[in-house]
C-alpha angles and dihedrals in degrees: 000000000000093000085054084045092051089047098053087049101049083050104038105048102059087043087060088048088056106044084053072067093094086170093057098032097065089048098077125128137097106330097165134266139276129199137173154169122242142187127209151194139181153131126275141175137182132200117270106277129182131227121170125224121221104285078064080251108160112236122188118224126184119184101221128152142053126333130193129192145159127222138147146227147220125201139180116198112224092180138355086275111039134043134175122209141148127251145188136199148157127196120193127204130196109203134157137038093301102034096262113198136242131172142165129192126184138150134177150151107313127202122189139196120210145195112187111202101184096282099001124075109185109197146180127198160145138250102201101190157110125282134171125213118212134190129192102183121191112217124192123229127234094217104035118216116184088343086275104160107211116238133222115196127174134162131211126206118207144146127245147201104196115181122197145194124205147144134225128210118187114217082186137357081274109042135042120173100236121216121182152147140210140172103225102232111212097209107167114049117355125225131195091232100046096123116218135190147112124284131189129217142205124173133132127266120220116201149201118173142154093241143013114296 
């Protein structure tokens, strides 16, 4: 609850800054539309979490290290400073002794908050959404046959605010190189492996809009 009350927070205030804005408040309507591919990278880190091997022996995992990713991203503009889209992503992470696996995809409604400055836009905002977490876990025998390595593989559902902070910078009227970060939030059932952390993205934005940005 105070994650989802942080969040609101972190949403609601400059959205009542900007709509103190009257000039820019009566100026809403279809301004085009903006999409993109990015790349990430982060670090990310679960709680400790336990899985058992075939002789029913307890082992404990912990996803924990870096993690990389692409995704993309769609976005209508509704007025020169806000603009609502959809996006979609997975990061994967490699952790433990046998490289164990980790991945989360996700993807939801996004709503942004911009200030364009001539060629820089600086910009917060929010992916309201839907992800899964999966883990495939290799697990050594104790009695080797054919050097097969047993798997444990498992997937968790959950639902996520994920607020994020970024900058634009247009290299023309049509394209802006796009950095941002953001800290995943698991709001609906929590799980031990559930792996969070920051992650950082760069990709490159394509427009088309009705005016400068």
């Amino acid at each position: 609850m105070q994650k989802l009350t942080i969040t609101f927070l972190f949403i609601l205030i400059p959205l009542f800054v900007f709509s103190q804005d009257t000039t820019a408040s009566k100026n809403w309507g279809y301004k085009g539309y903006s999409g993109g591919m990015f790349i990430h990278s982060g670090y990310v880190q679960s709680k400790q979490f336990y899985v058992s091997d075939l002789q029913c022996n307890v082992i404990e995992e912990q996803v924990k290290g870096a993690t990389f990713g692409l995704g993309g991203k769609m976005s209508i503009y509704l007025n020169r400073h806000f603009r609502v889209g959809g996006e979609g992503y997975f990061s994967s992470c490699k952790y433990g002794t046998y490289k164990n696996s980790s991945r989360v995809a996700w993807g939801g409604l996004t709503l942004d908050l911009l200030y364009p400055v001539k060629k820089w836009a600086p910009f917060i905002g929010v992916t309201l959404g839907y992800g899964s977490a999966s883990n495939l876990i290799f697990i050594e025998r104790q009695r080797q046959t054919f050097n097969e390595k047993p798997a444990i593989y498992f997937t968790n559902s959950f639902s996520i605010v994920n607020p994020t902070i970024g900058v634009e910078f247009f290299t023309s009227s049509r394209i802006s190189l796009l950095f941002k970060m953001d800290y995943m939030l698991n709001i609906s059932k929590t799980f031990p492996s559930y792996p969070q952390g920051v992650r950082f993205y760069l990709g490159v934005h394509f427009y088309q809009k009705k005016s400068e940005p």
